[in-house]
N, C-alpha and C positions, 0 to 999 in steps of 0.2 A: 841425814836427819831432815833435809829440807823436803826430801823427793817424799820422804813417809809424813810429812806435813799436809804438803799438797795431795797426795793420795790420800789421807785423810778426808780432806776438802771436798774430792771428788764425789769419795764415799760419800759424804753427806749431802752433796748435790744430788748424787742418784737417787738416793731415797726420795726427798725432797720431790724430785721431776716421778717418781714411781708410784709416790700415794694416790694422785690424782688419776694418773692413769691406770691404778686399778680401781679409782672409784667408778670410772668411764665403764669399764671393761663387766665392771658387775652392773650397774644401768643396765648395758648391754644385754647381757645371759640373765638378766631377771627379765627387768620391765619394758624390755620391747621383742618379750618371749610372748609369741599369742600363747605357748601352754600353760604361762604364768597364769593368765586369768580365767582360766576353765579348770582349774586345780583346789585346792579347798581355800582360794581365797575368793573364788565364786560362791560356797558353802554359806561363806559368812556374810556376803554382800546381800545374798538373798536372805538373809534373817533380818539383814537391816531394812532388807528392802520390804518385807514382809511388817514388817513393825512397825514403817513409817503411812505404810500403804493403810494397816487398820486406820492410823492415828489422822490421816487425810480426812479420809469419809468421814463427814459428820453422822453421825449415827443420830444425833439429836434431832438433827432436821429432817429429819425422813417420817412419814405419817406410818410407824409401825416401829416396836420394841424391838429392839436387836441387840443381841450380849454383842460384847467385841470380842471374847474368847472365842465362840466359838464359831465367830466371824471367820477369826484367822484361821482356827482349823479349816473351814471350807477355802478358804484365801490358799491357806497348803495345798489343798488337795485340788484345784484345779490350777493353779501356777505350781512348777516346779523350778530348780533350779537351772536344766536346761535352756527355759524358758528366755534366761537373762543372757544364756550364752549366744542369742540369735541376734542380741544385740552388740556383743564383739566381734559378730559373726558381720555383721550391716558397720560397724565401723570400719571394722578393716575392710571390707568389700569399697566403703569411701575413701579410704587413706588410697589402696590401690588404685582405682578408677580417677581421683582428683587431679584439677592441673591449674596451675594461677592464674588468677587473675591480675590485673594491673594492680601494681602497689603489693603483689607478696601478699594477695587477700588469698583464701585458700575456701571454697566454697562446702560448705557439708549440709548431709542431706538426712536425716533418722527416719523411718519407716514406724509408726506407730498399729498399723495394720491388720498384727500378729496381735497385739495388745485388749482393739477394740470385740477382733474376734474372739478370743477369751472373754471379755467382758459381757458379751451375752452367755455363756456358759456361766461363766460368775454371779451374771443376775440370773440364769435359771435357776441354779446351787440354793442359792442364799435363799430367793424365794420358797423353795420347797420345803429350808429349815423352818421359815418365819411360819409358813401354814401348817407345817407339820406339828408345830409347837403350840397352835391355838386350839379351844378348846368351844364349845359351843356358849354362848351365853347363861347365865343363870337368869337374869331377868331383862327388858330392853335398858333399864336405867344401868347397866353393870358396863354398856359399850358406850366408847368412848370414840365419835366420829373424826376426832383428830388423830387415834393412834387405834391399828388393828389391835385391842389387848382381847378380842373375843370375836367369836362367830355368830352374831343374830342369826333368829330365829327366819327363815324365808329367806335368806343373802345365801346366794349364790355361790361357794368355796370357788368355782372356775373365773368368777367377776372376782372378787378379793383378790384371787392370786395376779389375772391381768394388771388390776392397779399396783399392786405392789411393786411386780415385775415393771413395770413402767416408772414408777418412781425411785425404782433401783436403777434401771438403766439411766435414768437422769440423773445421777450421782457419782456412777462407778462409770459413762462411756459416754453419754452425752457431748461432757466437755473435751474429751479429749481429741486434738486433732490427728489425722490419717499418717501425718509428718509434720517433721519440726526442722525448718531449714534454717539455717546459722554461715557467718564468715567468722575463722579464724583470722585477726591481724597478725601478719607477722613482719610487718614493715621492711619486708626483705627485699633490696635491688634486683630481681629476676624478671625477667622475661616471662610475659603473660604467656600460656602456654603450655609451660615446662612441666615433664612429670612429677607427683610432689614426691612418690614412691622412690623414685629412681634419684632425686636430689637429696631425699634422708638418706641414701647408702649410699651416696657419692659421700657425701661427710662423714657419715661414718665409719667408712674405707680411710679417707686423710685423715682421721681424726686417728689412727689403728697404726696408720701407714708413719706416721708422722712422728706420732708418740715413739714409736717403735725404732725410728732410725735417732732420735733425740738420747734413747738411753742403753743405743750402742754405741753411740758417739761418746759420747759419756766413758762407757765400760773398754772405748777403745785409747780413747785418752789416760785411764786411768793404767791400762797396760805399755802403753809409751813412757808413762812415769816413772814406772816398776821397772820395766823394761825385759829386765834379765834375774836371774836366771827362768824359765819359764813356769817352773814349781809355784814362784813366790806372783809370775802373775796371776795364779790360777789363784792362787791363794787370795790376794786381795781382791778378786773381783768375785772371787764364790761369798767371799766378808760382803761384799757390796749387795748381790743380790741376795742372802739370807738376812740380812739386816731391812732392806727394801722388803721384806715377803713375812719375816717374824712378827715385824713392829705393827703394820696392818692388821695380820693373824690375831694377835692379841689384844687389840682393840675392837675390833668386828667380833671374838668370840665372849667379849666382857661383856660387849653389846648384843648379844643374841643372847645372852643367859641371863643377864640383867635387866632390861627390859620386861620381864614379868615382874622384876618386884616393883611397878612402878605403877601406882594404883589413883585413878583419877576418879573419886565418888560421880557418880551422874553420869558418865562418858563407858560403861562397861563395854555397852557391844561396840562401839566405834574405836574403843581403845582395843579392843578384841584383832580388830582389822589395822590397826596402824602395829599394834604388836606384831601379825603373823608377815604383815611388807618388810620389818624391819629385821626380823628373826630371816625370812626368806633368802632378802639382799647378802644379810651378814653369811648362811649359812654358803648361799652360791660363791662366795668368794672363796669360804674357807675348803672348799672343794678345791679349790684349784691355787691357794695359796699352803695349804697344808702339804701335800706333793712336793713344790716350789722349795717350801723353806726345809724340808726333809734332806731332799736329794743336796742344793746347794749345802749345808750343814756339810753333810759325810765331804763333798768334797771339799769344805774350807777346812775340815781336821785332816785330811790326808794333804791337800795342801803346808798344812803347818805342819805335819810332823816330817816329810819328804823337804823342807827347806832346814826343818833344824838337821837333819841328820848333814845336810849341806853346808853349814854354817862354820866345822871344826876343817872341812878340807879348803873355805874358802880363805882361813884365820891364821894354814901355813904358809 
């Protein structure tokens, strides 16, 4: 009775020490996957990104009328979603290339370059709408020197379009710099120097390594408990690891299908993107927890049924 107490205990230790480390382990296989973020959660980053991008540009302060619809559609069609990917493409080119500084500073570098050069295509684009859209004047009182809404009569359409072009590129590329250098703090005791690439997978090897000998130790203690006959360890410890794999499953899949019913007025598209990170995370686990808790299952019922059939020869 005591030994099935404390094997109980253990049981509930494992899970306990297991949740965490499969919360590690899906981190892991989602969000320090680079194909995580070039998959349709790039799709949607670039809509957001698209939308914030109209909503930047003052359109108001520019000397010429400009719809924002169909701003964006030109915004589409000369950025795509690739586009964004050349920026996962320049961070991790930094994550790998980095190495600390004194104090655990981590030095980073963005390349904005790719950005500016679109942005003169974007001011060519946009320009060619705004003139394509004007019409000649009906009389001189009709134009309006603060905003192109018309063509005078003797004005030039090749002069128009230059200032346009020019007050678009002051708006859409002007400001923005070539690069944008930044330190990550991460107040960590290392050695200036050190690779930062090679220090995240040294941890996250121990962190793998670690975990992993914690919840054999665990599953080997819980068979020194049990001890004998060998049926009945397989049995409690296949109990231990589908109860670790089930209870996870069932929370992560409540959380992947429930998470749409949860509706933030104001927040659609961003709730859009925290909805498809948390569906993602949940769903990578249950790839590899759904397996886990199957196979353990079949063998904690052949376990229990090969210990009872055991049970009437132990009782002569």
């Amino acid at each position: 009775m005591i030994r099935k107490i404390f094997a109980g205990f253990l049981v509930f230790v494992f899970i306990i020490l297991a949740v965490p480390f499969i919360a590690v382990f899906g981190i892991y296989k989602t969000f320090l996957n680079e194909d995580f973020y070039k998959g349709e959660v790039l799709e949607i980053v670039y809509e957001l990104w698209v939308g914030a991008a109209v909503d930047a540009v003052d359109v108001e302060d520019v000397s010429f009328s400009l719809d924002k619809d169909k701003f964006m559609e030109v915004l589409q069609e000369v950025f795509t979603a690739d586009d964004l990917a050349l920026i996962i493409d320049d961070i991790k080119n930094e994550i790998d290339e980095a190495v600390f500084l004194e104090g655990g500073v981590i030095p980073m570098e963005l390349s904005f370059k790719w950005l500016i050069d679109r942005g003169d295509v974007m001011a060519e684009s946009v320009t060619d709408l705004i003139i394509d859209g004007l019409e000649p004047c009906k009389s001189v009182d009709e134009f309006n020197p603060d905003e192109f809404n018309c063509i005078p009569e003797g004005f030039s359409i090749s002069t128009i379009k230059d200032e346009v072009r020019a007050d678009l590129k002051a708006q859409l590329v002007n400001d923005i710099p070539e690069s944008y250098s930044f330190d990550i703090e991460t107040k960590l005791d290392i050695k200036a120097g050190e690779d930062v690439s090679d220090y995240v997978n040294s941890i996250i090897s121990d962190v793998f390594f670690i975990g992993s000998l914690v919840l054999l130790f665990v599953l080997l203690l819980l068979g020194l408990v049990i001890f004998r006959p060998a049926v009945r360890v397989l049995k409690w410890e296949m109990k231990a690891i589908f109860l670790a794999s089930f209870l996870p499953l069932i929370a992560f899949l409540v959380l992947s299908k429930g998470v749409d019913r949860i509706k933030i007025e104001g927040t659609e598209e961003f709730f859009e993107l925290f909805s498809f990170i948390v569906k993602a995370f949940s769903n990578t686990l249950l790839s590899y927890l759904i397996p886990v808790a199957v196979v353990s299952f079949l063998f904690w019922i052949v376990g229990m049924i090969f210990d009872k059939k055991n049970e009437p020869a132990r009782t002569k």
